[in-house]
C-alpha positions in Angstrom: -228.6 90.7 69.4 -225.6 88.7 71.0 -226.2 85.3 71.0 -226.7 83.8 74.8 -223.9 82.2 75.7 -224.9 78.8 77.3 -227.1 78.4 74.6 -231.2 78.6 74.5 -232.2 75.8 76.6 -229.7 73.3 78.7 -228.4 69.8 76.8 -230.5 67.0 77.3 -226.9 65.2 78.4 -223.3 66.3 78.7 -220.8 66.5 81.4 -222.1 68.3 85.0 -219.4 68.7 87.7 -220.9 68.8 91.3 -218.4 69.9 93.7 -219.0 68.7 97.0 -219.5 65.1 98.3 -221.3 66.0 101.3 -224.7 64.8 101.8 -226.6 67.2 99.4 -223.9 66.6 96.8 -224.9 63.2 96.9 -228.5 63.9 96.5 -227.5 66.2 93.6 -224.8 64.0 91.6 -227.0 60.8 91.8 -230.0 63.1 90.5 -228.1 64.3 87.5 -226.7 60.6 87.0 -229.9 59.3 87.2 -231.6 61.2 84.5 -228.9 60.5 82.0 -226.2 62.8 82.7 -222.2 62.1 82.9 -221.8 63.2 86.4 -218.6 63.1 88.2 -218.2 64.8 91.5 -215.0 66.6 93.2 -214.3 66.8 97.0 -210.5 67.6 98.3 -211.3 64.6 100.6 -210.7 61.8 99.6 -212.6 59.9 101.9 -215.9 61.6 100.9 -215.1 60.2 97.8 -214.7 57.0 98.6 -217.8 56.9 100.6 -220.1 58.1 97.7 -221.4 55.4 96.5 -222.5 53.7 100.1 -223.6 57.2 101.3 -225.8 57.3 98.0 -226.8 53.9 97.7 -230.6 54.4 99.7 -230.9 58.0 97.0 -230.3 55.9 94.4 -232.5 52.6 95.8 -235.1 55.4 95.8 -234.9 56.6 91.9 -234.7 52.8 90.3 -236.6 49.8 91.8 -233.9 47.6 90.1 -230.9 47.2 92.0 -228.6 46.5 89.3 -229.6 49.6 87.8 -229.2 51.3 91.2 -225.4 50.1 91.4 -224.9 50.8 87.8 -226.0 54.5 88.3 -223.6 54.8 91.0 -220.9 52.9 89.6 -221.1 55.4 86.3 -220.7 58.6 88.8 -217.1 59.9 88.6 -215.0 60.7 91.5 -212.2 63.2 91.3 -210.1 65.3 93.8 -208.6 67.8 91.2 -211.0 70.5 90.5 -209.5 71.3 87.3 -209.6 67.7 86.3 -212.8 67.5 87.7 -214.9 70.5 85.3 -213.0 69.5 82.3 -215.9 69.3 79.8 -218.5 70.6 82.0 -221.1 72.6 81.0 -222.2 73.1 84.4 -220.8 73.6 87.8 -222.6 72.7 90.7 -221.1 73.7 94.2 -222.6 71.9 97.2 -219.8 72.6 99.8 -219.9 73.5 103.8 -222.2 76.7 104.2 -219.3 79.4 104.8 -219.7 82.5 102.6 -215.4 82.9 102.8 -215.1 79.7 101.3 -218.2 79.6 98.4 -216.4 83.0 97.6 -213.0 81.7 97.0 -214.6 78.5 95.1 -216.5 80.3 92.8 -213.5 83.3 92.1 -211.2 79.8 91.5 -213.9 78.6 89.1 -214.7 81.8 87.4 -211.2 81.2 86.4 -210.3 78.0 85.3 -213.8 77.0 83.4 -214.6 78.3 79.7 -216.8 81.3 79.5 -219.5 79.0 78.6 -220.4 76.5 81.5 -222.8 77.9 83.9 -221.7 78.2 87.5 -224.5 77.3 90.2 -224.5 77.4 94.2 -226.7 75.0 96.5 -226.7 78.1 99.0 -229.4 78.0 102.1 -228.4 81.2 103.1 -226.4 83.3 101.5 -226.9 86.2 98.3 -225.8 85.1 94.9 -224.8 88.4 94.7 -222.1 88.2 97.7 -221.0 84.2 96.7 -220.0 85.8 93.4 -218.1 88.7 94.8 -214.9 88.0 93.8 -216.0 86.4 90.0 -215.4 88.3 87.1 -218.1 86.5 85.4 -220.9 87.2 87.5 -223.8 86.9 84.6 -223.4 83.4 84.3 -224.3 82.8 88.3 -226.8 80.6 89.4 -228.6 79.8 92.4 -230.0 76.4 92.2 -231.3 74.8 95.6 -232.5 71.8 96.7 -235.0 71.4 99.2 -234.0 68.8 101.4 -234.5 65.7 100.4 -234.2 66.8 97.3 -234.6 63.4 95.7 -238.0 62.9 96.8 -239.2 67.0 97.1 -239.8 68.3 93.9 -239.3 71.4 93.6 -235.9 73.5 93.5 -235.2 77.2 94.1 -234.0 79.0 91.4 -232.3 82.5 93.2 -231.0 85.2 90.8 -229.5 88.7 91.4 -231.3 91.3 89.7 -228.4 92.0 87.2 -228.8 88.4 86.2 -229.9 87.0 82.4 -233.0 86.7 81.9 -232.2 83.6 79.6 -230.2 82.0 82.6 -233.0 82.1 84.5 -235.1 80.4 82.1 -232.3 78.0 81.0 -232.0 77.0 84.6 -235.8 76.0 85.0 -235.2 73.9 82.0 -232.8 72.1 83.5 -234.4 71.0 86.3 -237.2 70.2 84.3 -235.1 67.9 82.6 -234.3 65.9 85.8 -238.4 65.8 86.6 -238.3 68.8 89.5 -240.5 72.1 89.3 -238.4 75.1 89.4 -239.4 78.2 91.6 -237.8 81.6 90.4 -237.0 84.3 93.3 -235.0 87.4 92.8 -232.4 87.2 95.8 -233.4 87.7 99.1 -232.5 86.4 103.2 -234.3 83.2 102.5 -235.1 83.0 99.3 -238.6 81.9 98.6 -239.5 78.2 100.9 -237.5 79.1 103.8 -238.7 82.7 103.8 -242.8 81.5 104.0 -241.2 78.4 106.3 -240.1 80.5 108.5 -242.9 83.3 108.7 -245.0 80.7 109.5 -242.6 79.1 111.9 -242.0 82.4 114.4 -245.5 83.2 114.8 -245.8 79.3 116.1 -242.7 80.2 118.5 -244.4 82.8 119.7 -247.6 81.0 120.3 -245.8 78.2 121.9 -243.7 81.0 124.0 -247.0 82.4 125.4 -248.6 79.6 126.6 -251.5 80.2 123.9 -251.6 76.5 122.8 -249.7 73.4 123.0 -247.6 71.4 120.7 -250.3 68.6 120.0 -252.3 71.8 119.4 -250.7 73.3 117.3 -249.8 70.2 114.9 -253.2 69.5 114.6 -254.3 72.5 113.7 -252.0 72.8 111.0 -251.8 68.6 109.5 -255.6 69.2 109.4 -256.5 72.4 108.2 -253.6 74.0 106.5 -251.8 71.6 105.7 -254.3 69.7 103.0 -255.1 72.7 101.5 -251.7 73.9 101.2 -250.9 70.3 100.0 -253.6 70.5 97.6 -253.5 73.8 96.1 -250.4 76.1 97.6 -251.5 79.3 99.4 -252.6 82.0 97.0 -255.0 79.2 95.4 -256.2 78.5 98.5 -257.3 81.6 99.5 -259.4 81.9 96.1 -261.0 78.6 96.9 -262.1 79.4 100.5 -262.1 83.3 101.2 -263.4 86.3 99.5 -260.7 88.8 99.5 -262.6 91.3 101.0 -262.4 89.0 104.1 -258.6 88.1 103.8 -258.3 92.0 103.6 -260.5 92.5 106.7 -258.8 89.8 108.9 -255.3 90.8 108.2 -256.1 94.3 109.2 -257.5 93.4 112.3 -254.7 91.2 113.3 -252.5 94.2 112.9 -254.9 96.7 114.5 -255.3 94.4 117.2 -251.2 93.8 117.8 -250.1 96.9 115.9 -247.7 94.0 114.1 -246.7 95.6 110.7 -246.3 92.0 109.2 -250.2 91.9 109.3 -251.2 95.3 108.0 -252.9 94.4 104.3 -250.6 95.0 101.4 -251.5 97.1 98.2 -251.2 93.3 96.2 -254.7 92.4 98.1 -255.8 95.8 98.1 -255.6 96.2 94.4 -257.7 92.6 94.2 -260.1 94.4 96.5 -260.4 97.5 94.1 -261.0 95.3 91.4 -263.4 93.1 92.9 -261.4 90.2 91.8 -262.2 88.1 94.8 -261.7 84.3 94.2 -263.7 82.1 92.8 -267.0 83.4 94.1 -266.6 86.4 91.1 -264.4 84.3 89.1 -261.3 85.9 89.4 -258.5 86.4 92.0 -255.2 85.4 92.2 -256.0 82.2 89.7 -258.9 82.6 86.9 -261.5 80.3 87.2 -263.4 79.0 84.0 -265.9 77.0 85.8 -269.0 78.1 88.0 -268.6 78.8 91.4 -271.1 75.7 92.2 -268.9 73.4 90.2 -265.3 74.5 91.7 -266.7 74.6 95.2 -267.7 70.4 94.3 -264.5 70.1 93.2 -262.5 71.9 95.6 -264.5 70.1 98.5 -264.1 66.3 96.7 -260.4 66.9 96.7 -259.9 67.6 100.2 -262.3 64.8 101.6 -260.0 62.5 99.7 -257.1 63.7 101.1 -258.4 64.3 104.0 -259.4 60.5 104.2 -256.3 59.2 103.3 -254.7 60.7 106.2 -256.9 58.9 108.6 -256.2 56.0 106.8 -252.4 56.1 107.0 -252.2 57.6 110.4 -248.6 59.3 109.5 -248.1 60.9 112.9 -248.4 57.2 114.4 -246.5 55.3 111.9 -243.3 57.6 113.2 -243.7 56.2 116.7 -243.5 59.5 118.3 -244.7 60.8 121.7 
């Protein structure tokens, strides 16, 4: 079997080359810095360079409570205008420049070039197909999507986007990496939106719509979400939250009647519940669903309802909403 070529799992240190000093390529240099890695990050402008370290300074303020460390971590961030100067030694790449597909293209061809076959090559994309940045590489196996979710120093979790003729390995070498800088990473197979912005914005159109017909108001429609999804979400994501407080034989019902009701084929049920359905894996009430549960139903529903009182209760306590001074 050949050998993978970047190796089983990522190095624990080593060179990364960010290329971008825009704001995200701030968040991402200063990460990689941060956790021990010898980061030096490229921009053709030279005043982006020499703005780094004052446009960084709050990231960093956030990672290290000592402020000597905090300048230190900066000060040890290199700053180069020459790409090829800039990935000598690398053994990754990471491109955070403007959001134009022409000009990720010609990067990534111009990097596909001048880098050893070795170094991994990743994209900070919002928008666009691994498949497409990587049009004009020759070496498209070694292609990454790796995205931050903004801020990305304080969310935890990064998007991991691959095309489907990309390495397995990759993909698993890429979640070790952000593992290694203390982020969760979330594997999609390429698609408009990837995986956060595509439930984001699902959620986000039907609220438009709402809001378009006069159905509810903002306020509304806030509330509604900070206090009933939003905790649960918080607490457990959505699939685990369904188990927790739905049979599926319900979930299967209601979606079904939303599309009967607006002949909307977003809502029609999909085989994935269906099959559940089938197999009368319904949540926790039979002990199976999406999520196995190895406790009683009694004893999760305790459990489930003690965690959300205490969130819930927190929020009232901190008043979030007010503390932003918005009306």
């Amino acid at each position: 079997m050949k050998e993978f070529a970047f190796g089983t799992e990522p190095p624990g240190s080593g060179r990364i080359c960010v290329v971008g000093a825009g704001f995200m390529g701030c968040v991402i240099a200063t990460l990689y810095a941060h956790h021990g890695y010898d980061t030096v990050i490229c921009d053709s402008n030279q005043t982006m360079l020499d703005t780094y370290a004052e446009r960084a300074r709050p990231i960093a303020a956030g990672l290290v409570e000592d402020s000597d460390a905090s300048e230190a971590m900066l000060a040890g961030v290199t700053l180069e205008p020459d790409l090829a100067s800039a990935i000598e030694g690398a053994f990754l790449v990471h491109e955070a420049v403007q959001e134009s597909l022409e000009v990720k293209q010609a990067l990534f061809a111009e990097l596909d070039r001048i880098c050893p076959e070795n170094v991994v090559l990743a994209t900070n994309t919002s928008s666009f197909l691994i498949s497409d940045i990587a049009a004009q590489m020759t070496r498209k196996e070694r292609m990454m999507g790796i995205h931050y979710v903004t801020p990305g120093h304080i969310v935890p979790v990064i998007e991991l986007i691959h095309a489907a003729d990309t390495p397995a390995e990759l993909v698993a070498w890429s979640r070790m990496l952000v593992q290694n800088i203390e982020h969760v990473g979330v594997a999609i197979l390429e698609r408009p939106g990837f995986l956060v912005n595509r439930i984001q914005f699902a959620m986000l159109t039907e609220i438009y719509r709402l809001m378009d017909e006069g159905l509810a108001t903002r306020d509304d429609i806030d509330d509604a979400v900070r206090l009933s999804l939003g905790p649960r979400l918080a607490l457990w994501g959505p699939l685990l939250t369904e188990d927790l407080i739905v049979s599926k034989k319900t979930a299967l019902a209601v979606t079904n009647s939303i599309y009967e009701q607006t002949g909307d084929e977003n809502y029609k049920g999909r085989k994935v519940l269906e099959d559940l359905v089938e197999q009368n894996n319904l949540g926790a009430i039979t002990g199976q669903g999406w999520y196995k549960f190895n406790n009683s139903p009694e004893a999760v529903v305790e459990t489930r309802d003690a965690q959300l009182r205490a969130l819930l209760a927190w929020l009232e306590e901190t008043d979030p909403v007010r503390s932003l001074n918005v009306s």
